[in-house]
C-alpha positions as CSV (number, residue, x, y, z in Angstrom):
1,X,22.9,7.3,14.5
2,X,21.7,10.2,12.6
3,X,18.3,11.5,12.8
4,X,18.0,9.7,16.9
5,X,17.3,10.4,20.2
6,X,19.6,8.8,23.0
7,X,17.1,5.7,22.6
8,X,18.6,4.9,19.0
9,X,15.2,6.2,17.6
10,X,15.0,7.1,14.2
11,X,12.3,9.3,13.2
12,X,13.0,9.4,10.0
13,X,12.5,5.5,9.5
14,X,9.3,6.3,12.1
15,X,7.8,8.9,9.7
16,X,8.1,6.9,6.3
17,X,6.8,3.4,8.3
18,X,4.1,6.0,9.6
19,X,3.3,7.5,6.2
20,X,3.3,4.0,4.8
21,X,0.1,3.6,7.4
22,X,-1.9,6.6,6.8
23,X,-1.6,5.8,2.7
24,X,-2.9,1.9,3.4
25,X,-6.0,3.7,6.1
26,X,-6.5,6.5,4.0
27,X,-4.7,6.8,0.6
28,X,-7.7,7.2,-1.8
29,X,-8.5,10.3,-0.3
30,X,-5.2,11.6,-0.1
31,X,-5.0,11.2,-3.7
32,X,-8.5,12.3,-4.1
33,X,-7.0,15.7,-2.5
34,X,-4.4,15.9,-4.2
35,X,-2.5,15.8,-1.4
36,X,2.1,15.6,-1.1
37,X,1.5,12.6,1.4
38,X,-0.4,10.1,-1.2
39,X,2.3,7.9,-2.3
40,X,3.2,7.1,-5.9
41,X,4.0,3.9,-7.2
42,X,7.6,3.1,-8.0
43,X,10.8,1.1,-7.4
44,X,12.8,2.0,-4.4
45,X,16.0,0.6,-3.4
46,X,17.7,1.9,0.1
47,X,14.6,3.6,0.8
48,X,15.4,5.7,-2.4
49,X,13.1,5.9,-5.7
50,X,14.9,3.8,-8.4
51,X,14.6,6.4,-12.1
52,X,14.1,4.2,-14.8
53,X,16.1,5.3,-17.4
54,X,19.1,3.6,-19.3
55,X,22.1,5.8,-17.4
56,X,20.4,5.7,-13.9
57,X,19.8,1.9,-14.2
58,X,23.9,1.1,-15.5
59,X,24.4,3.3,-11.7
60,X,22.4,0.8,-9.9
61,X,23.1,-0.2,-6.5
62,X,23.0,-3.8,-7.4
63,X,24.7,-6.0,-10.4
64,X,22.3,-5.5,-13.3
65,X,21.8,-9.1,-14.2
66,X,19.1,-11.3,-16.8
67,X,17.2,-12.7,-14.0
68,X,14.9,-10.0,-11.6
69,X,13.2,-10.6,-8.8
70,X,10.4,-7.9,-8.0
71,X,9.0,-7.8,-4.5
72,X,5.4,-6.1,-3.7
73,X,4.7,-5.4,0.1
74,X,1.1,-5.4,1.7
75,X,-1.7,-3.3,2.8
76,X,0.0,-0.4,5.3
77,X,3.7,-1.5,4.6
78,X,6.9,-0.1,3.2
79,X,9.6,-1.8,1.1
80,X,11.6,-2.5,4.7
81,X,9.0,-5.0,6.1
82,X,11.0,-7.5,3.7
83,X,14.0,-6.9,5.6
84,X,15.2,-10.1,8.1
85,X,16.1,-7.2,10.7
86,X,13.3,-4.3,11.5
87,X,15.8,-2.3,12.8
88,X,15.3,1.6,12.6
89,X,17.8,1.2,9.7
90,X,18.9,-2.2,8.9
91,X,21.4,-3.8,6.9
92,X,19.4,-4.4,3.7
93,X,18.8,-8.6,4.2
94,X,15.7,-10.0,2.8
95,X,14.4,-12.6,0.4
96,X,15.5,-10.9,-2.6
97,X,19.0,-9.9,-1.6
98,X,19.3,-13.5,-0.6
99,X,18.6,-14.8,-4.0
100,X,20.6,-12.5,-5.4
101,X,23.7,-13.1,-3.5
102,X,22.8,-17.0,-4.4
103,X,21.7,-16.6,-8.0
104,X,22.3,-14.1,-9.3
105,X,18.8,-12.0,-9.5
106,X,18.9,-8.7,-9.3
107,X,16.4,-7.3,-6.6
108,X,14.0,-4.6,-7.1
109,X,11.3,-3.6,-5.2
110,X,7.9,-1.7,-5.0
111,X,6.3,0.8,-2.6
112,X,2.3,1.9,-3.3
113,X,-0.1,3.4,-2.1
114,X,-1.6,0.5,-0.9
115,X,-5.1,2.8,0.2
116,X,-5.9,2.7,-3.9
117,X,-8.1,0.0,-5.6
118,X,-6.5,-3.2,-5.7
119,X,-7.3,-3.4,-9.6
120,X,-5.8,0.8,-10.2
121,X,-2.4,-0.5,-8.5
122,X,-2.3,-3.7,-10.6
123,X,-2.9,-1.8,-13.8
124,X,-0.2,1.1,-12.3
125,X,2.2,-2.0,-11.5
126,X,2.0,-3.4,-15.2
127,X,2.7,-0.2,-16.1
128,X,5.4,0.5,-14.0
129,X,7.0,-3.1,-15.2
130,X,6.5,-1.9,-19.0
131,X,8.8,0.8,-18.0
132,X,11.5,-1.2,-15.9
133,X,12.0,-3.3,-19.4
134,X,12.1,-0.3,-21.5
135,X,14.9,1.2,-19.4
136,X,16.9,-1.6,-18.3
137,X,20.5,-1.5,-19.9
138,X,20.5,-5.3,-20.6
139,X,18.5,-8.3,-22.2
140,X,16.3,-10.2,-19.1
141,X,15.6,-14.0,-19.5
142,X,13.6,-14.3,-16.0
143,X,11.3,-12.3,-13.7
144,X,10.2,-13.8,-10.3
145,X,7.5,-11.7,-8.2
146,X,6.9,-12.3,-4.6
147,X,4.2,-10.7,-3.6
148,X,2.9,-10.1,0.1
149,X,-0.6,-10.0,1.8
150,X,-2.0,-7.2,-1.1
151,X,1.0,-7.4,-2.9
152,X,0.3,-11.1,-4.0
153,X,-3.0,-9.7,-5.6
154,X,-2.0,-6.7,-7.1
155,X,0.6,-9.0,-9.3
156,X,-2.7,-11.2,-10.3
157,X,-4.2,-8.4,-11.5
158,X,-1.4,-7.5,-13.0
159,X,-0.5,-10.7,-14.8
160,X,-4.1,-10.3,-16.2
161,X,-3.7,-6.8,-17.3
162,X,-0.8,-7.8,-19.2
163,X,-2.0,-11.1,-20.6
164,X,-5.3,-9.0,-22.4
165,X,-3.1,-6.3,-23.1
166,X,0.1,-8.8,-24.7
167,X,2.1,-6.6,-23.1
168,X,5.8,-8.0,-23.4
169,X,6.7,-7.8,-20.1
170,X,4.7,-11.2,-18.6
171,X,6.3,-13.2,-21.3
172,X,9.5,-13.0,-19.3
173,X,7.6,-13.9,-15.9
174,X,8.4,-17.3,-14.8
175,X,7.5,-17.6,-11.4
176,X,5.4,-15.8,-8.8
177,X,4.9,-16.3,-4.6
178,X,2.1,-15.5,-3.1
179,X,2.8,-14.8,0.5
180,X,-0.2,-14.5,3.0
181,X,-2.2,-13.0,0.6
182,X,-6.1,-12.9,1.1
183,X,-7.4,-14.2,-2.1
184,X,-10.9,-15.3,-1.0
185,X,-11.3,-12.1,1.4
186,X,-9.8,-11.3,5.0
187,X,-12.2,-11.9,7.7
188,X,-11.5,-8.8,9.7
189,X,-12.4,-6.3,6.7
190,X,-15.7,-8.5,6.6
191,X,-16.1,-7.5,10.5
192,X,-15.9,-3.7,9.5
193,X,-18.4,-3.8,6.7
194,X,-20.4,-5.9,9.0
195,X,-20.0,-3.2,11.4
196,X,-21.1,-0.5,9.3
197,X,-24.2,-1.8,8.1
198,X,-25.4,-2.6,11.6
199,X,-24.5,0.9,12.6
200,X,-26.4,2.6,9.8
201,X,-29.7,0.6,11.1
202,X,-29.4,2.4,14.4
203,X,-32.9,4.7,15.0
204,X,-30.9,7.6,16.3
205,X,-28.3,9.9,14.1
206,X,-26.1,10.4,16.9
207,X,-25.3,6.5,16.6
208,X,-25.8,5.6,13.4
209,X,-23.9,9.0,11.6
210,X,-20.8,6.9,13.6
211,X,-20.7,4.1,10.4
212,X,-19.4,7.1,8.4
213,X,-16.3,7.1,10.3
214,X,-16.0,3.1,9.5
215,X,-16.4,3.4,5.9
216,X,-14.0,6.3,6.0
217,X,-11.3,3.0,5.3
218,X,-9.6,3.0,2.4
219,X,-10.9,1.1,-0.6
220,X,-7.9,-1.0,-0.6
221,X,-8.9,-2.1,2.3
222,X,-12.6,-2.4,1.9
223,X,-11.2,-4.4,-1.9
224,X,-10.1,-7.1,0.8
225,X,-13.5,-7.6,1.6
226,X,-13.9,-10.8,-0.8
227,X,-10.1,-10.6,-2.4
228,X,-10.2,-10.9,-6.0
229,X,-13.2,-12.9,-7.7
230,X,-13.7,-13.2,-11.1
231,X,-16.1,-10.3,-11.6
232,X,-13.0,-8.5,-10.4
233,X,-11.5,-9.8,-13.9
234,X,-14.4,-9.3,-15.7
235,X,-14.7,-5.2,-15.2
236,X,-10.5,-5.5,-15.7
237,X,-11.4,-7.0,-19.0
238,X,-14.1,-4.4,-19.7
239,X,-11.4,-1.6,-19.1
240,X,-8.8,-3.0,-21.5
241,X,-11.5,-2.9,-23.9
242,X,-12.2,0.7,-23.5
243,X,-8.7,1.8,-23.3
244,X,-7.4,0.0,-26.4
245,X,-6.0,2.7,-28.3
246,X,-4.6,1.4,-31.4
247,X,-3.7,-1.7,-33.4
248,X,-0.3,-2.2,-31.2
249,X,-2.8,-2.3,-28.1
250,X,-3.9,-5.8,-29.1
251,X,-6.6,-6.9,-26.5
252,X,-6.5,-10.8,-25.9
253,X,-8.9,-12.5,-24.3
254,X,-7.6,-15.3,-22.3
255,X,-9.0,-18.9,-23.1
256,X,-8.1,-20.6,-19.9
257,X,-9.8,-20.2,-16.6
258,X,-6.4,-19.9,-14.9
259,X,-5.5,-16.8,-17.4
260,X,-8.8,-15.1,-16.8
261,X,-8.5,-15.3,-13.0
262,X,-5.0,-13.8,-12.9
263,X,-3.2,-17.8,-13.4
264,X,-1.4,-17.3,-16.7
265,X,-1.2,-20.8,-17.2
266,X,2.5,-20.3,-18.7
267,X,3.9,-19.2,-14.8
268,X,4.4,-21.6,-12.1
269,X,2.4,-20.4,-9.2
270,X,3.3,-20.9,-5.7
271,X,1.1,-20.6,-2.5
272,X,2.4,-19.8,0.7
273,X,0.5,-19.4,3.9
274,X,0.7,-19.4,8.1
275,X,-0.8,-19.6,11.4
276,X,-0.6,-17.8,14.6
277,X,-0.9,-21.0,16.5
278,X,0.9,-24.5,16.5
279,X,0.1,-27.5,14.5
280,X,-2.5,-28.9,17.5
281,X,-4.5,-25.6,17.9
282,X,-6.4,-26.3,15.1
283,X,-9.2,-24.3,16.4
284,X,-7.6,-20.9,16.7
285,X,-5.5,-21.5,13.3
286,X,-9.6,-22.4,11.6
287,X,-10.8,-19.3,13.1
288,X,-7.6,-16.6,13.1
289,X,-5.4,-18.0,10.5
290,X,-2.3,-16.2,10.4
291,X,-4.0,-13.5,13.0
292,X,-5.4,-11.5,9.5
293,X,-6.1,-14.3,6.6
294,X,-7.6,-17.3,7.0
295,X,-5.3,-20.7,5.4
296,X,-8.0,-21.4,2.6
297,X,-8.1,-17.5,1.0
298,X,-4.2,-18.2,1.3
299,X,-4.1,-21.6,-0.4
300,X,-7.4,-21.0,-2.5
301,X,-9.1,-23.3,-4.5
302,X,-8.9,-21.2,-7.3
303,X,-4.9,-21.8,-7.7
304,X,-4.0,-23.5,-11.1
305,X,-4.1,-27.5,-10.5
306,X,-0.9,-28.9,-9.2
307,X,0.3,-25.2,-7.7
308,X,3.2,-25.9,-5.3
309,X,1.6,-24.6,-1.4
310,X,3.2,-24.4,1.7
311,X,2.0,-23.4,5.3
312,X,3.8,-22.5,8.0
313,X,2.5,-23.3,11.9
314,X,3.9,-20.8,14.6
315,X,4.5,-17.9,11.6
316,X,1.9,-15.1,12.0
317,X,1.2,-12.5,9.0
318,X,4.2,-10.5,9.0
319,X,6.4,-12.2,10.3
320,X,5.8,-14.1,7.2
321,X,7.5,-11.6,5.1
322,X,10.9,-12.1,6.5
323,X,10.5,-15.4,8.4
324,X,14.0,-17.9,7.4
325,X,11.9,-20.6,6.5
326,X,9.7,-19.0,4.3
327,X,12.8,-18.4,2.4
328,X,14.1,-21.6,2.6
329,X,11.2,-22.5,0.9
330,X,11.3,-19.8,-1.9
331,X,14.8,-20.9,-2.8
332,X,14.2,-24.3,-2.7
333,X,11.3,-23.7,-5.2
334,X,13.4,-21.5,-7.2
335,X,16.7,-24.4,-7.3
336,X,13.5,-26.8,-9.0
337,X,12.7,-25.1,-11.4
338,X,16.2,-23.1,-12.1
339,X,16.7,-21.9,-15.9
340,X,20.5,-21.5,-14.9
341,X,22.4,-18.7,-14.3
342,X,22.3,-15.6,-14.0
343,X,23.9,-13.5,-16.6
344,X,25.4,-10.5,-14.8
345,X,27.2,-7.4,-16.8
346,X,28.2,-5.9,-13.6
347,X,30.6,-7.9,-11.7
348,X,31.0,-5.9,-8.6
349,X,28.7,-4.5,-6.2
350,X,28.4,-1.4,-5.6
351,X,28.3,0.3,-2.1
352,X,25.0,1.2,-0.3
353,X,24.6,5.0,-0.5
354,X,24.3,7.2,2.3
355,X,22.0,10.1,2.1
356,X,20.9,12.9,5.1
357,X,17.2,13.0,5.2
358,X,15.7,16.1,5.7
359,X,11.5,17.2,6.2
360,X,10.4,17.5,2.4
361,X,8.3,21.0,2.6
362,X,5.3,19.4,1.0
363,X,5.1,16.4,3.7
364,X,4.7,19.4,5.9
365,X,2.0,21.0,3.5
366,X,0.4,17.7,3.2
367,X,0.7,16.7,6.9
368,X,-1.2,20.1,8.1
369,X,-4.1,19.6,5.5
370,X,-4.3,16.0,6.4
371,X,-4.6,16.7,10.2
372,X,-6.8,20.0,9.5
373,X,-9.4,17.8,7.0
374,X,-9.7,15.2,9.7
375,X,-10.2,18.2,12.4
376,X,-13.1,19.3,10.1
377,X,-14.7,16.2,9.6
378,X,-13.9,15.5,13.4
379,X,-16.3,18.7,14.0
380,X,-18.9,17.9,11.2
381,X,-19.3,14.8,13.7
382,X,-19.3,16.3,17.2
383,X,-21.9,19.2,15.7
384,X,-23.8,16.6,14.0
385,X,-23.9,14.2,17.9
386,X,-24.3,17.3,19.4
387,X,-27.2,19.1,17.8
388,X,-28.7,15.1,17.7
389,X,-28.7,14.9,20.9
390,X,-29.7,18.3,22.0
391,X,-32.6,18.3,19.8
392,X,-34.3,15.0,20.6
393,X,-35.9,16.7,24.2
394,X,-37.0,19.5,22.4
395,X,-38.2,17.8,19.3
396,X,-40.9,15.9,22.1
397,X,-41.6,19.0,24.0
398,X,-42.7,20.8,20.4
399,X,-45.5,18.1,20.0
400,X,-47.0,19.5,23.7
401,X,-48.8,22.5,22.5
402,X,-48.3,24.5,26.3
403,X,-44.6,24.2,25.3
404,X,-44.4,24.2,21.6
405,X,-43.8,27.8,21.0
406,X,-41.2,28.2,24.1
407,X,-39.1,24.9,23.1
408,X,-39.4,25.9,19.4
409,X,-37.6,29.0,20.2
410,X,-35.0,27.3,22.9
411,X,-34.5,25.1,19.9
412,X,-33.4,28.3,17.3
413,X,-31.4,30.4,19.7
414,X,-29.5,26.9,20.7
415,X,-28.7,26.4,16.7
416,X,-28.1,29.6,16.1
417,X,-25.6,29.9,18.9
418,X,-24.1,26.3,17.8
419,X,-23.7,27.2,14.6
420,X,-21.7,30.4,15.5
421,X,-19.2,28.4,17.6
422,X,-18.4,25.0,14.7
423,X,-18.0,28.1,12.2
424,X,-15.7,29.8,14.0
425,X,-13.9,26.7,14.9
426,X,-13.5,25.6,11.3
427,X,-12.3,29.2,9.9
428,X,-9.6,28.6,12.7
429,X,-8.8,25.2,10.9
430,X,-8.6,27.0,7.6
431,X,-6.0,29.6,9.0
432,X,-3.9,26.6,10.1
433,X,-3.9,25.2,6.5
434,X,-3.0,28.5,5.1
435,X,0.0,29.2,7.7
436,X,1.0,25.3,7.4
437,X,1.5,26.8,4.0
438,X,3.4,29.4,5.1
439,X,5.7,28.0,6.5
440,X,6.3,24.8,3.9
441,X,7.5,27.9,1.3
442,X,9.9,29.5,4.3
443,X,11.3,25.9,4.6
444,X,11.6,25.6,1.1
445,X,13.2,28.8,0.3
446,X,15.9,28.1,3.0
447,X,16.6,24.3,1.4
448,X,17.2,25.9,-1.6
449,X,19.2,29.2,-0.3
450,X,21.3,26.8,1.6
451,X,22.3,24.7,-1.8
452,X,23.0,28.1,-3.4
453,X,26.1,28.8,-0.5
454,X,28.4,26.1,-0.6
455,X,31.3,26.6,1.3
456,X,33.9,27.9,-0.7
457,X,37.3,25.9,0.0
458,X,39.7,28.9,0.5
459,X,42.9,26.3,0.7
460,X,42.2,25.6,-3.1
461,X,41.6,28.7,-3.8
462,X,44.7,30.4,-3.0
């Protein structure tokens, strides 16, 4: 296998999967920074960002068809955790090639950066569907969205940034999943809020300066705190408001509770959720749920009446993404309500391409100032514990006066000398930034000199 050691790793799998976890922890500040590594929203397809335009979606890799199905992964994942197999590089076999082989739906799917605000990726995800309809070569009857963990509430905000809006797209929605998604709040970002405030009550800096470092989480993740309530709505309302532009930005307000709380009463709405434990362990499935979301934030009592839901004992969090059952459910929900076929203008698939990855200069760029921005705040911290700590002795000996003058200078010369050593520490961070640099430019030059010498094919030639 290309790209592998001896031990069939591939590293180029390892790094997107990794990247794919430092956007969930971390992705507002990346894109804060302005930094290569913060992922944009778009449709990617063999690990490959789909163009949406007319001539690049006729060349798609699957039949272009009436009925789509649009899959959103969750908080930290990549478009792969759908696949059955979590291979290093897998046959691409998930829900949505399944229904398509089936039905006839033609498969698309997201990848985010799932360390935004739930609500800016909902409003970026209507957008991006705007754009898929604009682009695609061929009338659609039907979309289906399946949406895991935060994907399943980045399409409710979605669904009610497009009902306010009347953009066209949601008319064509006609069913949505919700897999394992935390609509009433996960319990384990609770615990890291709850540990943060408790640290900021701490008396001493050198403890309490530590809750920085917990609230340095993501707001995706800290947005998981309570899911989405309707105050969530509200301020999504408030925004569509504000950002109606013209007379063709008609801003509706929706008249049913479903509609306002991202249930457009006009979709069928189906709730799916699981358990680490068996059906007796009733206990542990109360307490853990699914290991990160509890049963009733994945079957909440906000749902539109009469909502189809299914749990699962025995199927923990991500295993629910791919789990056979699961999908045995979906298409069984799907065969209900069925609008009949698929209409498909391309008859034939076409084959999976194959594409040698290479290191992208500006993952190196961004990589380096990733690592050398957490090195600096790393040393804002230890200077901060350290000059704390060191200070606290002296600080008590200054209120004796035989020893105020002598600890008052111990104290200066100590700071002074600190201060010499975090400086000079930091300036060396900022030289590795500016060689990381470097170096991305080198690599860059050398992509593009090698592009400029094909071989020449002196057979032909002559």
């Amino acid at each position: 296998m290309a790209n592998s050691d001896d031990k069939g790793v591939n590293w180029q799998h390892a790094g997107r999967v990794g990247l794919s976890a430092i956007n969930g922890i971390f992705g507002d500040y990346l894109q804060r920074q302005g930094n290569p590594l913060a992922t944009k929203m778009g449709f990617y397809v063999h690990r490959e960002r789909v163009e949406l335009s007319n001539q690049a979606l006729t060349e798609y890799p699957y039949p272009i068809s009436s009925k789509l199905v649009v899959m959103l992964h969750g908080l930290t994942n990549l478009e792969t955790i759908w696949n059955i197999s979590q291979e290093a590089d897998p046959v691409e076999d998930n829900f949505a090639t399944r229904l398509h082989y089936r039905s006839g739906y033609t498969p698309f799917y997201i990848r985010y950066n799932s360390g935004l605000e739930i609500k800016e990726n909902g409003l970026s995800f209507s957008q991006a569907m705007t754009d898929l309809l604009a682009a695609y070569p061929q009338p659609v009857d039907e979309i289906v969205l399946i949406g895991f963990s935060m994907g399943g509430l980045i399409i409710r905000h979605a669904l009610h940034d497009a009902s306010i809006m009347h953009k066209s797209w949601v008319k064509k929605v006609k069913q949505t999943f919700y897999i394992g998604s935390p609509h009433e709040g996960a319990p384990l970002e609770k615990f890291g809020t709850l540990t943060s405030s408790v640290l900021r009550q701490m008396p001493r800096d050198y403890i309490s300066h530590w809750a920085d470092w917990v609230d340095l989480r993501s707001r995706g993740i800290k947005d998981l705190r309570h899911g989405l309530l309707a105050d969530e709505f509200s301020r999504t309302q408030s925004y569509a408001r504000n950002h109606a532009l013209s007379d063709d930005d008609c801003v509706h307000v929706p008249e049913s509770v479903e509609a306002a709380y991202g249930f457009p009463p006009q979709i069928k709405h189906h709730f799916i959720s699981g358990s680490v434990g068996k059906e007796h362990q009733e206990v542990m499935n109360f307490l853990v749920g699914d290991s990160l979301v509890r049963t009733p934030s994945a079957l909440p009592e906000g749902a539109p009446a009469g909502s189809p839901v299914a749990h699962f004992f025995g199927i923990p969090h991500l295993k629910l993404a791919s789990a056979e059952p699961v999908y045995q459910q979906i298409d069984a929900w799907l065969e209900e309500e069925s609008t009949g076929p698929a209409r498909s203008y391309a008859p034939v698939l076409k084959p999976k391409s194959k594409t040698a990855g290479r290191v992208k200069a500006e993952h190196i760029v961004g990589t380096m100032q990733a690592l050398t921005a957490g090195f600096d705040e790393l040393l804002k911290s230890v200077k901060l514990v350290h000059m704390s700590i060191a200070d606290e002795p002296l600080s008590i000996l200054e209120k004796i006066p035989v020893t105020k003058h002598t600890s008052k200078a111990v104290k200066e010369i100590h700071h002074g000398i600190a201060n010499v050593i975090y400086d000079s520490l930091k300036v060396g961070s900022q030289a590795l930034r500016t060689s990381s640099q470097v170096v991305a430019d080198v690599l860059a030059a050398d992509i593009s000199s090698a592009k400029d010498k094909a071989p020449v094919d002196l057979k032909k030639d002559s």
